[in-house]
RODO-2510 file (C-alpha; in nm, 4 decimals, decimal comma):
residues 274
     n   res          X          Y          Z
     1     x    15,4718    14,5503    -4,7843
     2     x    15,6185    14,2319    -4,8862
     3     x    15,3939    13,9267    -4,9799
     4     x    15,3885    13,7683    -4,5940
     5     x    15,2562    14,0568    -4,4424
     6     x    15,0332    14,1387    -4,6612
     7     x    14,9122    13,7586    -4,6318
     8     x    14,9360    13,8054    -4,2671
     9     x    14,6455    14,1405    -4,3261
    10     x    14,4306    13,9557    -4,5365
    11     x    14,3564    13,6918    -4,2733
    12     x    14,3190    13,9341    -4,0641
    13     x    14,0611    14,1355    -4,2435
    14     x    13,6379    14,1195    -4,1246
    15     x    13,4432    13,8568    -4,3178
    16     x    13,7448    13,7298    -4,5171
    17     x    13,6784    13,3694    -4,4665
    18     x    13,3078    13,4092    -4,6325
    19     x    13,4979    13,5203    -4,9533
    20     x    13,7751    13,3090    -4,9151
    21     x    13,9147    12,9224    -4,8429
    22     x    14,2898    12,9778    -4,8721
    23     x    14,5336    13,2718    -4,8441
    24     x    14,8890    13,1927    -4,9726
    25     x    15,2393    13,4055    -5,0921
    26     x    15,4114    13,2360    -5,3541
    27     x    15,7803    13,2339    -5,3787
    28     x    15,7176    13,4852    -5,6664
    29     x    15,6331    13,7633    -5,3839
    30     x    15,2504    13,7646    -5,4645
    31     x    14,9402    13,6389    -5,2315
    32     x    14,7189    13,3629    -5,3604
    33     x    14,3749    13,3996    -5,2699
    34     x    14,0878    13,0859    -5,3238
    35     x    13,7867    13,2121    -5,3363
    36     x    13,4357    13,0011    -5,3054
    37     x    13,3688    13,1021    -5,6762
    38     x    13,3151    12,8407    -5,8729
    39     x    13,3605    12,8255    -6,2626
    40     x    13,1308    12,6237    -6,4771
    41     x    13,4133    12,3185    -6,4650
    42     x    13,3920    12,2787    -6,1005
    43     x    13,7085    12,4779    -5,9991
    44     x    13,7501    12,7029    -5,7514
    45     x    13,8580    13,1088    -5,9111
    46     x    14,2047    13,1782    -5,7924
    47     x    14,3081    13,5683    -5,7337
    48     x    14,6392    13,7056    -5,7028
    49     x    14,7387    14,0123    -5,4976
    50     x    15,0298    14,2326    -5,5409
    51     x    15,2005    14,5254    -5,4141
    52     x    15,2447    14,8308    -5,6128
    53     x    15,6066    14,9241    -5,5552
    54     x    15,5649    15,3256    -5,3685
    55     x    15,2441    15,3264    -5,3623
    56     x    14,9505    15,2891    -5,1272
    57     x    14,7616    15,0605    -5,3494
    58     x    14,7627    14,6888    -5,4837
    59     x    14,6438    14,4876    -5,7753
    60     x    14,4012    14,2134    -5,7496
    61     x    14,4522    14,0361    -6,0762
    62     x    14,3608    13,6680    -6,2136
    63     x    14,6841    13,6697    -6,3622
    64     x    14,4964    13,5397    -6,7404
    65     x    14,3762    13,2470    -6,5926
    66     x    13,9756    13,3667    -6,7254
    67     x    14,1631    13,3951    -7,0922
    68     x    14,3704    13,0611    -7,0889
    69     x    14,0314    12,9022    -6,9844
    70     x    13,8428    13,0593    -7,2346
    71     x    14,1026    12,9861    -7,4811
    72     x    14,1169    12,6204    -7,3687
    73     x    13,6658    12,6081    -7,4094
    74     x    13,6091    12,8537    -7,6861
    75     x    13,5949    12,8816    -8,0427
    76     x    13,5711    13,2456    -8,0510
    77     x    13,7771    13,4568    -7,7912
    78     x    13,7372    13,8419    -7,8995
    79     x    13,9440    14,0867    -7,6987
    80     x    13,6852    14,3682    -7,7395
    81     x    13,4177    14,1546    -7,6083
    82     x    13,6321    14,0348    -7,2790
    83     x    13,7454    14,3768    -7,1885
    84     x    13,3555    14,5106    -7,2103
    85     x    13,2238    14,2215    -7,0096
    86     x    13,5032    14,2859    -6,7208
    87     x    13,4085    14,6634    -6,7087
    88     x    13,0581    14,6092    -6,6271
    89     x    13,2203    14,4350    -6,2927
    90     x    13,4243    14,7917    -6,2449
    91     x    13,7235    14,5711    -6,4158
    92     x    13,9957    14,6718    -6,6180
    93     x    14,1928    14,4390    -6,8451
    94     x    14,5860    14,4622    -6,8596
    95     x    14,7440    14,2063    -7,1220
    96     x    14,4482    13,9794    -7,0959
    97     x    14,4450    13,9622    -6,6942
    98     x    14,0948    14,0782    -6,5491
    99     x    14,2543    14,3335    -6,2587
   100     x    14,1389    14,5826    -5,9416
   101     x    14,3308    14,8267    -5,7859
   102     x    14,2350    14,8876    -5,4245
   103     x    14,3659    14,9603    -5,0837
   104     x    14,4829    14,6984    -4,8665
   105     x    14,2208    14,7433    -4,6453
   106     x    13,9866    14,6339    -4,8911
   107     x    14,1051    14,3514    -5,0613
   108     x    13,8063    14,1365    -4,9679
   109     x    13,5549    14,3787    -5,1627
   110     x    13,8125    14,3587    -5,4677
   111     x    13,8639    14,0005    -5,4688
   112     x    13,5004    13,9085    -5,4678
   113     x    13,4626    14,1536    -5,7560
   114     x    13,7459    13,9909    -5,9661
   115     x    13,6074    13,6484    -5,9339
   116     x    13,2541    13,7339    -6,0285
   117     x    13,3844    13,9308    -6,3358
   118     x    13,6423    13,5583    -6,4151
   119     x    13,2909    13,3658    -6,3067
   120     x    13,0527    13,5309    -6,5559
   121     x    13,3281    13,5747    -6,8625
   122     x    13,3919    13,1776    -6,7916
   123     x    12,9845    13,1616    -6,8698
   124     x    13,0278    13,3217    -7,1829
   125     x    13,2568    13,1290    -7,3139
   126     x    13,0971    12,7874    -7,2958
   127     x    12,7855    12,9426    -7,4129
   128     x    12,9780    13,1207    -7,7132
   129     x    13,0758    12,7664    -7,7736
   130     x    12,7676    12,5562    -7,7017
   131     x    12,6208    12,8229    -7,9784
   132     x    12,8774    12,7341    -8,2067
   133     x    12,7419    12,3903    -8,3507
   134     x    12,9306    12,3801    -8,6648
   135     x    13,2696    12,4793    -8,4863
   136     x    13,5616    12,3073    -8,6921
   137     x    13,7645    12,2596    -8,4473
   138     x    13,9385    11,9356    -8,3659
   139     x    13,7887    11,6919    -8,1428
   140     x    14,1015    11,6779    -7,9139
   141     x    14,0735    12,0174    -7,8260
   142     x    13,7487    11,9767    -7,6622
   143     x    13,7532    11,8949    -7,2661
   144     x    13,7908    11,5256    -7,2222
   145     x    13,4314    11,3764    -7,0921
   146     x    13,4714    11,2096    -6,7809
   147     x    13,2709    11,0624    -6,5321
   148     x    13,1374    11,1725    -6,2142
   149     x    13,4026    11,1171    -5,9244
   150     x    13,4461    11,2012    -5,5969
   151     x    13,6169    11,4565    -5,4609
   152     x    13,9793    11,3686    -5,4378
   153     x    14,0625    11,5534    -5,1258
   154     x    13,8033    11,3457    -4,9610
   155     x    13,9288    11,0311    -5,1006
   156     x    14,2626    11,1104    -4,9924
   157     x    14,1151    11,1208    -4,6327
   158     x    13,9505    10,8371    -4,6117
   159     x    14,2435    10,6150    -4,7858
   160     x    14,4949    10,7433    -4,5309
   161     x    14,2703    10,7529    -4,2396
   162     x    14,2061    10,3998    -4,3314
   163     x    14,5781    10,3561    -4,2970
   164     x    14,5967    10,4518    -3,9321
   165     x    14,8070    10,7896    -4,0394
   166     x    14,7367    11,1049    -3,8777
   167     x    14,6401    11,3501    -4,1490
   168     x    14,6058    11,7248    -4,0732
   169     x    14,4264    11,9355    -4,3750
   170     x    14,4912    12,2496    -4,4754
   171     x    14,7914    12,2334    -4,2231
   172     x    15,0376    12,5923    -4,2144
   173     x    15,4496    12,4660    -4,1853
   174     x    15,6318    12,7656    -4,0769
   175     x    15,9237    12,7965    -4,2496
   176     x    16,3151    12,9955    -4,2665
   177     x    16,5015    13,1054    -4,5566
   178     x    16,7218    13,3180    -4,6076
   179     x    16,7106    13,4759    -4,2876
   180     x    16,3154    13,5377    -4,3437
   181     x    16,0491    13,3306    -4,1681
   182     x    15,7183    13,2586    -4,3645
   183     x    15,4644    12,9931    -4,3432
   184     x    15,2877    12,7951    -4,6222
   185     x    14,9845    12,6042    -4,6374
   186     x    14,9445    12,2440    -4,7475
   187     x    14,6674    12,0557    -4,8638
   188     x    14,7846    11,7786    -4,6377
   189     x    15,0412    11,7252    -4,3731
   190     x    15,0800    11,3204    -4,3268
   191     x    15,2513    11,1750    -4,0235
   192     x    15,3495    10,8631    -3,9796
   193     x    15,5783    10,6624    -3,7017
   194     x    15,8861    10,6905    -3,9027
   195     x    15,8417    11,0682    -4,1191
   196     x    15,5871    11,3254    -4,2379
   197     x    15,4934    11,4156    -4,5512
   198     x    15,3679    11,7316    -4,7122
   199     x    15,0212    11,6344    -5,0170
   200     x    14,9227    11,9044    -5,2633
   201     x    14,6279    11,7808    -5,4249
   202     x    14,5738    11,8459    -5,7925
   203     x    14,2125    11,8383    -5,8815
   204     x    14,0889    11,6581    -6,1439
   205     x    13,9092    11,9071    -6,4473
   206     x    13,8549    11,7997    -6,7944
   207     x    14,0010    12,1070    -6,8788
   208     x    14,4222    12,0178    -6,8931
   209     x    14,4758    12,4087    -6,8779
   210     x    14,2815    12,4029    -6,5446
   211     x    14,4643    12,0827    -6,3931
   212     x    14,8027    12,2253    -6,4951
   213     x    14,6988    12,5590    -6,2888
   214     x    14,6736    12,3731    -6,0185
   215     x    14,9910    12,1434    -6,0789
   216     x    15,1671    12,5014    -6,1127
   217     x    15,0754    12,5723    -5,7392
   218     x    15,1455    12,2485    -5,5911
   219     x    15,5164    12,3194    -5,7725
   220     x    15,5434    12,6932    -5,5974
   221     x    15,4503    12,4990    -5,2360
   222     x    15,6429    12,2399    -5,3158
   223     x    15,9490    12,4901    -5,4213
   224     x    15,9016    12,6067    -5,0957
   225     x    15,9624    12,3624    -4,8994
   226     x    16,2537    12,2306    -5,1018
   227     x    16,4009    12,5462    -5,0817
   228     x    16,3740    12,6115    -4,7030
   229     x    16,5426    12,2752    -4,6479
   230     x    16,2128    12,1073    -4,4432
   231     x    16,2563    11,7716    -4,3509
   232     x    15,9900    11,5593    -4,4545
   233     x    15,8579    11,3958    -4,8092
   234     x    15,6679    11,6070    -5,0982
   235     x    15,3686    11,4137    -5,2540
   236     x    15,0958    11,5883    -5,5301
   237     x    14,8748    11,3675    -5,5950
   238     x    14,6550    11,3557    -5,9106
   239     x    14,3270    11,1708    -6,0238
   240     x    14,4009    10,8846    -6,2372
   241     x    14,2496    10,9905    -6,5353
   242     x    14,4546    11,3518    -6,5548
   243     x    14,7730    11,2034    -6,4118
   244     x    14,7971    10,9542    -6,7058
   245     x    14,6331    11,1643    -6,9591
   246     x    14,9002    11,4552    -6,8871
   247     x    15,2073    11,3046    -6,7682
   248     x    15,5061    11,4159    -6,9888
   249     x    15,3330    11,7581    -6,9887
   250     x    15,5822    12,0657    -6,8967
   251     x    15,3747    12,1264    -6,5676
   252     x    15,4068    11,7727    -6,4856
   253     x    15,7737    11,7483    -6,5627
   254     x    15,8553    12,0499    -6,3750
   255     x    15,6773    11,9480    -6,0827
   256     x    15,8089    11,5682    -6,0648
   257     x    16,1567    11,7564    -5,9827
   258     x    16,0443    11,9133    -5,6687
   259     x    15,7940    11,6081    -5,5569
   260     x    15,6475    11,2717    -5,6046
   261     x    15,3774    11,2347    -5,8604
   262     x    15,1537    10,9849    -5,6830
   263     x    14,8026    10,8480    -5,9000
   264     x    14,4716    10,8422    -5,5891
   265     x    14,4400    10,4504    -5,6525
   266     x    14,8443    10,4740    -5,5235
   267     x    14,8267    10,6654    -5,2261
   268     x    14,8488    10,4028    -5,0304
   269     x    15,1560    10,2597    -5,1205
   270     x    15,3066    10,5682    -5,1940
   271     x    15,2172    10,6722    -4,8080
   272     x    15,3289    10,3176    -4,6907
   273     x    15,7105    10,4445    -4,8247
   274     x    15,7270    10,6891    -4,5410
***
């Protein structure tokens, strides 16, 4: 089963959407499931599903995203003490990725099971840390402290609304490569008189590990639609604070070659160009 039908069978599945806010295959041949988890940073667990080549079965996995944010939070990140803590969610742990193996049909179940095991071990951490008062590490390790802002997704509605432009969230572009049709989601399709434009949103976290996650996934998208030739602009857009704070960044880099890096207070002129 290759990664658009088995995107195609998750949508289709009872009571996905009360699990899950986005289903997506990557051009790496894997399905990207949101979930409405929420780590203690305010973003939203990602799960990855994959086929196991001749068999009936597939992995859910969080790829290591619950280590790199541990890593990124904690002081004291013990292997032992990870693998434990993901077995007591029926968990296994295979080179640092918290991962399921169930039947298609029951990828929902699975999913929901990863991202409470990635929830709780992303607990631990910051109270492994928060317990740790005469940690040595350096300061600029520690998540930058910022602010209370809005959401950006909803700022980016209201600023292009406000510009007259016809903005469709969460819009699927079907696509054709190859020979293969496939369809991706975007955070935002854009239209104006004279083109359209494709928005992944990277969401602001103090954690860079966590905003370059998400810059990683506006760069598959974006990939995507570079690659299938689609005729219309590619825009991530950024909070201010993370967009100067981690420009120059490999993420960053790599994504500036497959779209425009646009800062929030810029959308508008950056929209106005279409």
């Amino acid at each position: 089963m290759n990664a658009s039908d088995l995107a195609r069978l998750i949508r289709d599945l009872p009571c996905h959407d009360l699990v899950l806010s986005e289903v997506d295959h990557l051009v790496t041949g894997v399905v990207r499931l949101t979930t409405k988890l929420m780590r203690p940073d305010g973003s939203f667990v990602d799960v990855f599903v994959a086929a196991d080549r001749g068999s009936d079965f597939v992995t859910v996995t969080d790829f290591g995203e619950t280590w790199a944010f541990l890593e990124q939070i904690s002081d004291r990140t013990i292997l032992a003490e990870f693998v434990a803590l993901a077995a007591s969610y029926d968990a296994s742990v295979r080179e640092r990725s918290i991962s399921v193996m169930t039947r298609p049909q029951e990828i929902v179940g699975a999913a929901l099971q990863v991202a409470q095991a990635c929830v709780a071990l992303s607990a631990a951490g910051i109270l492994d840390r928060s317990a740790d008062a005469g940690s040595s590490r350096a300061v600029t390790d520690r998540p930058v402290t910022t602010s209370a802002r809005p959401s950006v997704r909803a700022s980016v509605v209201e600023r292009l609304s406000s510009l007259g432009l016809e903005v469709r969230p969460k819009e699927r572009v079907r696509l054709r490569a190859a020979g293969h049709a496939y369809e991706v989601q975007v955070d935002f399709l854009v239209t104006s008189r004279a083109a359209t434009a494709a928005l992944m949103v990277v969401e602001p976290s103090p954690y860079d590990k966590v905003v370059m996650r998400h810059a990683d996934h506006a760069f598959a998208i974006h990939t995507d639609l570079r690659e299938a030739e689609w005729d219309g602009r590619r825009i991530s857009v950024f909070g201010d604070v993370e967009l100067d704070r981690l420009r120059g960044s490999d993420s960053l880099l790599r994504l500036e070659r497959v779209s425009a890096l646009v800062a929030l207070s810029d959308l508008g002129r950056g929209v106005n160009r279409l």
